[in-house]
C-alpha positions in Angstrom: -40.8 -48.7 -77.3 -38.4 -50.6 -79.6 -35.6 -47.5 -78.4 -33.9 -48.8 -75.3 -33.8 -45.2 -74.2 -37.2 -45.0 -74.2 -37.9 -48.4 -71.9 -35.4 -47.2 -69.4 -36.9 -43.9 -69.0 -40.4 -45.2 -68.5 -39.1 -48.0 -65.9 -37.2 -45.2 -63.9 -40.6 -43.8 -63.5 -42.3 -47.2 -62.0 -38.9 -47.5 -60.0 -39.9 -43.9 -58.7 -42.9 -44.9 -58.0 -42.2 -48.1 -56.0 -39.5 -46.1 -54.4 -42.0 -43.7 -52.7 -44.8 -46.5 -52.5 -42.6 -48.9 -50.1 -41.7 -46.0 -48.3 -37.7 -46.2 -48.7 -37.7 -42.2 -49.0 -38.7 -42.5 -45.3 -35.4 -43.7 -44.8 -33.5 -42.3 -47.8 -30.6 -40.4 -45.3 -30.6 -43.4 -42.6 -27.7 -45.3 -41.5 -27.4 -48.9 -40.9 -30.2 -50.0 -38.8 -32.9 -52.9 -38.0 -32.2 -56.6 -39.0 -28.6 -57.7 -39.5 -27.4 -54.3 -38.3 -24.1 -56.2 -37.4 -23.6 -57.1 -41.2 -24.2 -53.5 -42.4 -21.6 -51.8 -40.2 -19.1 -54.3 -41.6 -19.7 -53.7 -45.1 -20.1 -49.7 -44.1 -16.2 -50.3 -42.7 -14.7 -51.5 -45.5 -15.9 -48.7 -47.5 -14.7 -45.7 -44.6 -11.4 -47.6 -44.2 -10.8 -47.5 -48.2 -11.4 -43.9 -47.6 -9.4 -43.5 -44.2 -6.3 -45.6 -44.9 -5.7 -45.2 -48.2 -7.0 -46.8 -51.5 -5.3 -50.2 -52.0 -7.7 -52.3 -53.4 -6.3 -55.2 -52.2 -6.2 -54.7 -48.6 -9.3 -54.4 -47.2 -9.5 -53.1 -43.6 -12.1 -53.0 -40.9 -11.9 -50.7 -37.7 -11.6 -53.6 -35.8 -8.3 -54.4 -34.4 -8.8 -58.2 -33.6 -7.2 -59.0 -36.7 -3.7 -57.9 -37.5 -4.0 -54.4 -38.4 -8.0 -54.6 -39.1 -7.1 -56.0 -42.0 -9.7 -58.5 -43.3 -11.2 -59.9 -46.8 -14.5 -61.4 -47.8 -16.3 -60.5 -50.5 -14.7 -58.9 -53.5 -14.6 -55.2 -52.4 -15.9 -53.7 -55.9 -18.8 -51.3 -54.8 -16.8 -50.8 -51.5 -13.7 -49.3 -53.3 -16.3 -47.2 -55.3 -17.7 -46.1 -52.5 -14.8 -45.1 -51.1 -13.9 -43.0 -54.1 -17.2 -41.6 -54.4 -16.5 -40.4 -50.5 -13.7 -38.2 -51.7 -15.8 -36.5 -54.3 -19.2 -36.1 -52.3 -17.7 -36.2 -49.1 -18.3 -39.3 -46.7 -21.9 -40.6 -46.5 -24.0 -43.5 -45.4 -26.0 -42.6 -48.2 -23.3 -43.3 -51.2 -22.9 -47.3 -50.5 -26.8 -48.2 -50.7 -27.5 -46.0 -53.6 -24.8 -47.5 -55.1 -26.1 -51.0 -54.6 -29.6 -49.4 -55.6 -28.5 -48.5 -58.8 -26.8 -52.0 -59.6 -29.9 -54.0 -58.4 -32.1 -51.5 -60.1 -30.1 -51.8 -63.6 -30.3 -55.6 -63.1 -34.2 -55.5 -62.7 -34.4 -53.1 -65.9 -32.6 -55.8 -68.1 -34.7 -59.0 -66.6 -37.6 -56.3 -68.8 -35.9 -56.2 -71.3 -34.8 -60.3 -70.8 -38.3 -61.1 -70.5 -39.2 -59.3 -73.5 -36.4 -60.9 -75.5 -38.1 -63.9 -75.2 -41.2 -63.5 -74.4 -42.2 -60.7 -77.1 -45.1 -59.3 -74.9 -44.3 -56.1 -73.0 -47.1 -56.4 -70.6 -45.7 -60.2 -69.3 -41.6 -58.4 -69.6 -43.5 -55.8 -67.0 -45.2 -57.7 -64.8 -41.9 -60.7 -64.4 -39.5 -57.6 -63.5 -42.4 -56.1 -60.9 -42.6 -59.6 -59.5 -39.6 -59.2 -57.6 -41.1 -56.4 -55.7 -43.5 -58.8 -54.0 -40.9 -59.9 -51.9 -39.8 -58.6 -48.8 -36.5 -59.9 -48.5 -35.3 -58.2 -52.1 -37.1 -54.9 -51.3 -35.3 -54.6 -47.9 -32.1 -55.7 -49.3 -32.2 -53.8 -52.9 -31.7 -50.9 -51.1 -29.0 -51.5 -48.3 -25.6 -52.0 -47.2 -25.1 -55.8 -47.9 -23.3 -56.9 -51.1 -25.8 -59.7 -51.8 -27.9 -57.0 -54.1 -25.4 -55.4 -55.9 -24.0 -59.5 -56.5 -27.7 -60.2 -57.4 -28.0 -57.5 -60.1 -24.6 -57.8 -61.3 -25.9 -61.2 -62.1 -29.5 -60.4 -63.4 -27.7 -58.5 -66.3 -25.5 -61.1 -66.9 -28.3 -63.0 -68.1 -29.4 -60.2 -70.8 -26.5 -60.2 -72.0 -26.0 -64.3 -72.3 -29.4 -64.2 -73.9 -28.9 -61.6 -76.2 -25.7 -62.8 -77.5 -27.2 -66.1 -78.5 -30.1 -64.4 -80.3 -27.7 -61.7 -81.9 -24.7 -63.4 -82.0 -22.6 -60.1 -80.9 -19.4 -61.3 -78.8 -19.7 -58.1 -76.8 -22.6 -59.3 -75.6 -21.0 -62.4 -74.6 -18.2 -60.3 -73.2 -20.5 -58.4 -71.2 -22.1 -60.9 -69.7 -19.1 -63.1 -68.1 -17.7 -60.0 -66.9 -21.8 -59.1 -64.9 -21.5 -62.8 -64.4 -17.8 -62.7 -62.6 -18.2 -59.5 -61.0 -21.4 -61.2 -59.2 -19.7 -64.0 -58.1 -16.5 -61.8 -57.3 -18.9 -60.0 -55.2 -21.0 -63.0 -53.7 -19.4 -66.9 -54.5 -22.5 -68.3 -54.1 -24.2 -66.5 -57.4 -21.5 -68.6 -59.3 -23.6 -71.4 -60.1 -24.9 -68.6 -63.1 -22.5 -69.1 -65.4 -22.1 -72.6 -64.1 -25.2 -73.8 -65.3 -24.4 -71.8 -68.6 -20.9 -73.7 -68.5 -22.2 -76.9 -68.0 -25.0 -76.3 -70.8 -22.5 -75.0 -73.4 -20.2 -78.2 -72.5 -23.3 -80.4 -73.1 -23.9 -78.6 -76.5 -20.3 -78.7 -77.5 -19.2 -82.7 -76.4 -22.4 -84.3 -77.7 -23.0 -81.8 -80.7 -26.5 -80.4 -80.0 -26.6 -77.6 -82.3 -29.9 -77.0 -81.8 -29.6 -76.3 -78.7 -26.2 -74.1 -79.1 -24.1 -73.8 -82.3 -21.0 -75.2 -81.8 -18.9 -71.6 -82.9 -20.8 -70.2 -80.0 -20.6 -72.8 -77.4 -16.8 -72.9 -78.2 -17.0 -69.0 -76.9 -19.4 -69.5 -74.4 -16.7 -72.0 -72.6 -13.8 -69.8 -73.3 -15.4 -67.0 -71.3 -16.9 -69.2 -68.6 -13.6 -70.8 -67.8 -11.8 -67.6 -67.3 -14.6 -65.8 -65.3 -13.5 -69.3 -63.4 -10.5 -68.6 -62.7 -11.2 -65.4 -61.8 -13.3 -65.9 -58.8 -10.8 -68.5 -57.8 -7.9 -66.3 -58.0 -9.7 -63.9 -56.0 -11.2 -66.8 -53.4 -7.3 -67.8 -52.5 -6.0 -64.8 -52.3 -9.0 -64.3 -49.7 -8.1 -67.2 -47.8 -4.1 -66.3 -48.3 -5.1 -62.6 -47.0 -6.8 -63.7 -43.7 -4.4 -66.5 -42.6 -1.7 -63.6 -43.0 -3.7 -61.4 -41.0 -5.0 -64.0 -38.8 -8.4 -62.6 -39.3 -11.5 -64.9 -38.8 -14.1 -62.0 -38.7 -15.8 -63.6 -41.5 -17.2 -67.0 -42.0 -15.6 -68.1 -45.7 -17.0 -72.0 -45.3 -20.0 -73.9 -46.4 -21.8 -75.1 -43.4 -23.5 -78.2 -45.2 -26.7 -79.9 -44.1 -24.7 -82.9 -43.1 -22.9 -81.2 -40.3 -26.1 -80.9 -38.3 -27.4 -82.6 -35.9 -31.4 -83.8 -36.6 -32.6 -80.9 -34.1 -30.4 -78.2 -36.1 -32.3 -79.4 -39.1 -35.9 -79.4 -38.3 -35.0 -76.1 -36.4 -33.3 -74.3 -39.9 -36.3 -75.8 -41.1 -39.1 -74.3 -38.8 -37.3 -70.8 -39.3 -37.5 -70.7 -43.1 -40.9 -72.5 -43.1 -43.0 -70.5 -40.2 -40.7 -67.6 -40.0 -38.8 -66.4 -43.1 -41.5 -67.8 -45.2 -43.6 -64.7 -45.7 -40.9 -62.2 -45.8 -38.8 -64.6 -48.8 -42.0 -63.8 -51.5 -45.6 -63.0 -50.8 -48.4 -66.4 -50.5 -49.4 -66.1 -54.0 -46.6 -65.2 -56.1 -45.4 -68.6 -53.6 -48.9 -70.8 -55.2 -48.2 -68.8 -58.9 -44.3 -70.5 -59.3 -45.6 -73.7 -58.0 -48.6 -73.3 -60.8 -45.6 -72.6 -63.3 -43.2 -74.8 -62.2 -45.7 -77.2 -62.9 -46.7 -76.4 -66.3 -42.9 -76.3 -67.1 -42.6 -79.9 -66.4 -45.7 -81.5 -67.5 -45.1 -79.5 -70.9 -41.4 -79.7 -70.9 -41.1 -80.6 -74.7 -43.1 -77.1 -75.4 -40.9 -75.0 -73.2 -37.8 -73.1 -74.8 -34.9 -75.1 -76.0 -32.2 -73.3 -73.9 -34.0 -71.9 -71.1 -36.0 -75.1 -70.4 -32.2 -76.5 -69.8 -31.4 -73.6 -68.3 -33.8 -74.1 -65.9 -33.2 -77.9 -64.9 -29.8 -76.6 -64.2 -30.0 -74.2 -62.6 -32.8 -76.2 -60.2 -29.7 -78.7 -59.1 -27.7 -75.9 -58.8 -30.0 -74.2 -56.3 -30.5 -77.4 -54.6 -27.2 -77.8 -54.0 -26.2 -74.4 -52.7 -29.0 -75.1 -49.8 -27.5 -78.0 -49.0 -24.0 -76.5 -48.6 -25.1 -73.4 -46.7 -28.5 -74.9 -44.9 -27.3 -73.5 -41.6 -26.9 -69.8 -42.6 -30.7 -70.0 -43.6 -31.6 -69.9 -40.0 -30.9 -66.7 -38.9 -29.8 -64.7 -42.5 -32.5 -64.2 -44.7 -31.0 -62.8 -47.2 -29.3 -66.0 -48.1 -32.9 -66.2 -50.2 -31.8 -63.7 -52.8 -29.1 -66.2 -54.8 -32.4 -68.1 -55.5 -33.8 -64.8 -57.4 -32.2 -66.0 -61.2 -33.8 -68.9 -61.2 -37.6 -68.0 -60.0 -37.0 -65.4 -63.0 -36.0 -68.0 -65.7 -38.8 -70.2 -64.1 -41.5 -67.4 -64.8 -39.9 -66.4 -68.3 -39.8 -70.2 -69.2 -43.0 -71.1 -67.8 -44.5 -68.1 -70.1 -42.9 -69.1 -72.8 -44.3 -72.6 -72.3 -48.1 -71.4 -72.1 -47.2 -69.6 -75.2 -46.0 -72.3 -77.1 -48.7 -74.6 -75.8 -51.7 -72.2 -77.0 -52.1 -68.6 -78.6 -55.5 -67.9 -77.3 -55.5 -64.2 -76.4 -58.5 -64.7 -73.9 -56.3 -67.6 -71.7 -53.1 -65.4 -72.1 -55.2 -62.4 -71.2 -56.5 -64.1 -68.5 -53.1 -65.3 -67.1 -51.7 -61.6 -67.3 -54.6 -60.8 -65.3 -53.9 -63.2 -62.6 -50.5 -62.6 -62.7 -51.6 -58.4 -62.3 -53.4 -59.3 -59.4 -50.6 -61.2 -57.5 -48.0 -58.9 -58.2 -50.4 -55.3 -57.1 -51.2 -57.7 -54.2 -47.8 -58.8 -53.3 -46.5 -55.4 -53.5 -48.8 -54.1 -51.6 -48.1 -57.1 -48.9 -44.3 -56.3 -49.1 -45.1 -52.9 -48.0 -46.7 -53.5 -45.1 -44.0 -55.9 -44.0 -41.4 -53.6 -45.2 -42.9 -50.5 -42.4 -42.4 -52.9 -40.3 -38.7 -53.3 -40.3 -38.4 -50.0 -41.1 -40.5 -49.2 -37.5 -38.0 -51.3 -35.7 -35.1 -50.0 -36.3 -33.0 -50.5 -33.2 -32.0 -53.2 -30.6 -29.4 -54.6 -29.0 -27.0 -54.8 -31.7 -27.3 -51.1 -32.9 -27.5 -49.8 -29.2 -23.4 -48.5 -28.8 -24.0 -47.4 -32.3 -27.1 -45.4 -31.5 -25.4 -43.9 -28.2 -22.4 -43.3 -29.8 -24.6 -41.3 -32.6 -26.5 -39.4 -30.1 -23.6 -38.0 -28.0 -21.3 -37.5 -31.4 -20.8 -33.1 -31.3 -19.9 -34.0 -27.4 -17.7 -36.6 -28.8 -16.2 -34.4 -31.5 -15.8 -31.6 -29.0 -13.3 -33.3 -27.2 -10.4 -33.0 -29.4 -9.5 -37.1 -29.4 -7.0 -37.6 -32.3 -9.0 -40.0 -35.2 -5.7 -42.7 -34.9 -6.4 -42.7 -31.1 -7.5 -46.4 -30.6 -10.8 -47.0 -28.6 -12.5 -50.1 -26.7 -16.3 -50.3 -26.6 -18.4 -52.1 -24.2 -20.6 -53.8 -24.0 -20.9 -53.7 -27.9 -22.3 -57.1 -29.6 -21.2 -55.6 -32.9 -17.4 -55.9 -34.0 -17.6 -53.1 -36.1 -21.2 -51.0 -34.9 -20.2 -48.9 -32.4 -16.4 -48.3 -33.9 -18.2 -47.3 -37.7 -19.4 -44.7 -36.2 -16.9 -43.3 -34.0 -14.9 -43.8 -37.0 -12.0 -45.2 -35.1 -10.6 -48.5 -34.4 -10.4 -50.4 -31.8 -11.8 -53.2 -29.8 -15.5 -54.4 -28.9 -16.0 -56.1 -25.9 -19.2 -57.8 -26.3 -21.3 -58.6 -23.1 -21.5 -56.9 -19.8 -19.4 -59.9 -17.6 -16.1 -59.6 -19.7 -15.7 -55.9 -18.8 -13.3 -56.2 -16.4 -9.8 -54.7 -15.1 -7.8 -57.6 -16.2 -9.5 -57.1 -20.1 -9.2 -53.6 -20.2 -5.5 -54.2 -19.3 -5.0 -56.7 -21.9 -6.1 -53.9 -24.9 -4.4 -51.0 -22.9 -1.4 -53.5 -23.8 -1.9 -54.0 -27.6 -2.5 -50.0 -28.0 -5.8 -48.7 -26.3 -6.0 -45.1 -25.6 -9.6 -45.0 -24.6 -12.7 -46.5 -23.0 -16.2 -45.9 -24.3 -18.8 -47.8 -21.7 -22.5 -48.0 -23.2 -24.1 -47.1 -19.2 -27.3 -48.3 -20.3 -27.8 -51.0 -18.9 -25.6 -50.6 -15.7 -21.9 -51.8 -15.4 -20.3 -54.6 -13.9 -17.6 -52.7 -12.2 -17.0 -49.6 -10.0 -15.6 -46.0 -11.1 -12.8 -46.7 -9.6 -11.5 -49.9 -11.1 -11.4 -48.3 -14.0 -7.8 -47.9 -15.1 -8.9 -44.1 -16.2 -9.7 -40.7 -16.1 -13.0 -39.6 -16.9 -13.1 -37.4 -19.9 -16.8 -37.2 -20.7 -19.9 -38.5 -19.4 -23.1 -38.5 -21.7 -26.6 -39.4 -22.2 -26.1 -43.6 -21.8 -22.1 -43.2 -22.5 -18.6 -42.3 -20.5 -15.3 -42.0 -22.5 -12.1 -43.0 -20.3 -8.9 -41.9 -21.3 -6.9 -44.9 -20.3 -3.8 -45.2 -18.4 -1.2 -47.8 -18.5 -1.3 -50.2 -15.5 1.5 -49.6 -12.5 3.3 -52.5 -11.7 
């Protein structure tokens, strides 16, 4: 076990495992679907658009045509680009972005092991802290999918190896390797920056008021070297976001906090109730909840007994945390995955809180006992996670994903009809900027509810380039045949495709 090798092929095999357990096989080959479909098509776009439009990394593009040229920037586009590349090898596929992210998030989990032993020097509590993520629902669902809050989460996860490995072996490249995790994380995701924050501000603390016991001053020297330029990094990249979008007069993508403070009382007991009585149970099963609140508790009535760094670590971490749901309370209502940023810090609360006990007492029956307990809650967890996990997986469609799923359903009809892939389309209704477009692979416009499609719109996008009409006939339409400024082309199970004329003055 002491061969690296080794651990990583035996944790491959519980990955396995778990893979088939929580049944993601059963959707292995499926496209974006289920909760925050909307997000996933987005992500999906800037990775087809990479692929489509040519491979400047720097000018991210959606199918969307709202903005200047589709042309719109969030998150760093790392795993998008890759994606992109990996397209031209393997040929385009849904599959390649969330096995990408898979393999990030399940790299990261591998080194919390490995983390956990580091410290801990007890494979069976290393195990059973890297399985404790599996109790939750939100990290399952998410680990392997289209949003870049996993792959920003496991960039991150190795970052810490690697910061903990270069203080105990004192090997820069381990210090190297862990900014760059560290920036590419926050590159990815902003919010995962208060990582190497806390690991700044710790280093700064060691440096100014000498506390070489807690981290020589060579090494802290280092430490702040690295963490100032991973810094600057994500800030370089964060303006040129902001510089990219006001060129492009894109606002497709919310790039603000939206801070407690900007709520009314109502808003805040409502964010509240959603993360309390709703999200609750899907963020981490009951009693892994009751087992950090055990831990967290030891931690502080112990807190002289706990490890040096991570004890500090921890408390940092803790205000960091509290202040990144103070900045972004709002988005808590409706995006659970907002949850995963808080991921570092349960698992430095469990490794400290270990290494507390173990500093406290070496009994082998209590610390037998504890890895019992903590055996039970992560088998049961897991086992919870699954069945809430079938249950997303069972509902996989509504409203948002319906143009997408019609559009799917009727695509050899679609193909059939010979329409050039830079002809420009408009979509309605569609509540999804990107949905239906991703997978007609074209761009165009969405018009979002049933009321706005109307002659007078339809004219306004023939104007700025429209050479088709896709109407979703599902649910009825709010205007006759023949207002439509178009000839029929095609008309399919719960879809018609226009080709549009220009209007006759």
């Amino acid at each position: 076990m002491n061969k690296w090798w080794v651990q990583a092929v035996l944790f491959l095999m519980v990955l396995t495992g778990l893979f088939f357990f929580l049944g993601f096989w059963e959707v292995f080959f499926s496209g974006p679907q289920g909760i925050h479909f909307m997000r996933q098509t987005d992500s999906l776009s800037f990775a087809s658009q990479y692929f489509n439009e040519g491979y400047n990394f720097f000018e991210p593009r959606l199918f969307n045509l709202k903005n200047i040229e589709g042309k719109a920037a969030c998150e760093f586009p790392l795993t998008y680009f890759l994606a992109a590349l990996l397209y031209a090898v393997f040929g385009k596929n849904v599959l390649i972005l969330k096995l990408l992210h898979f393999v990030i998030v399940g790299a990261g989990v591998f080194l919390i092991f490995r983390l956990s032993y580091l410290i801990l020097k007890d494979y069976f509590y290393a195990v059973l802290i890297a399985l404790f993520l599996y109790t939750s629902t939100v990290f399952n669902y998410y680990a392997f999918n289209y949003l870049p809050d996993a792959p920003a989460l496991g960039f991150t996860f190795s970052g810490w190896f690697f910061f903990y490995h270069y203080l105990k072996n004192k090997k820069n490249k381990s210090l190297a390797a862990a900014f760059i995790l560290f920036t590419f994380g926050s590159l990815i995701k902003v919010t995962y920056l208060i990582n190497p924050l806390a690991i700044l501000v710790l280093s700064l603390f060691a440096l100014i008021f000498h506390k070489d016991h807690i981290i020589p001053q060579s090494m802290a020297k280092k430490i702040v070297i690295a963490g100032i330029a991973g810094l600057l990094a994500v800030l370089l990249w964060n303006m040129y976001m902001l510089h990219y979008n006001a060129l492009y007069d894109s606002n497709s993508f919310n790039t603000k906090a939206l801070p407690i403070w900007k709520l009314s009382e109502f808003q805040i007991v409502q964010v509240w109730d959603y993360m309390s009585n709703y999200w609750y149970t899907k963020y981490l099963a009951h009693s892994s909840f009751h087992f950090l609140f055990v831990i967290m508790v030891l931690q502080v009535v112990f807190f002289k007994k706990s490890n040096r760094v991570s004890g500090l670590v921890v408390l940092i971490l803790l205000s960091g945390a509290l202040s990144y749901l103070i900045l972004f309370y709002a988005q808590f209502k409706d995006h659970d995955y907002y949850f995963l940023a808080f991921f570092p810090f349960i698992i430095l609360v469990l490794i400290n809180g270990i290494s507390t006990l173990q500093n406290i007492s070496k009994n082998r029956y209590l610390h037998l006992l504890t890895k019992l307990i903590l055996l039970a809650i992560v088998v049961a967890g897991i086992n919870y996670s699954k069945e809430k996990l079938n249950n997303r997986f069972t509902n996989r469609t509504d409203e948002f994903s319906n143009a997408g799923r019609m559009i799917c359903e009727n695509s050899e009809a679609i193909d059939s009809l010979g329409i050039s892939s830079q002809a420009k389309f408009v979509i309605a209704p569609d509540l999804c900027q990107n949905g239906g477009l991703f997978f007609l692979n074209r761009r165009g416009w969405n018009i979002q509810r049933m009321e706005d499609i109307t002659v007078d719109r339809i004219h306004h996008y023939i104007d700025s380039g429209a050479d088709y009409l896709l109407l979703i006939t599902t649910g009825g339409i709010s205007m006759s045949v023949d207002e439509i400024p178009g000839e029929l082309l095609y008309i399919g199970n719960g879809i018609g495709i226009y080709k549009l004329r220009d209007r006759i003055e």
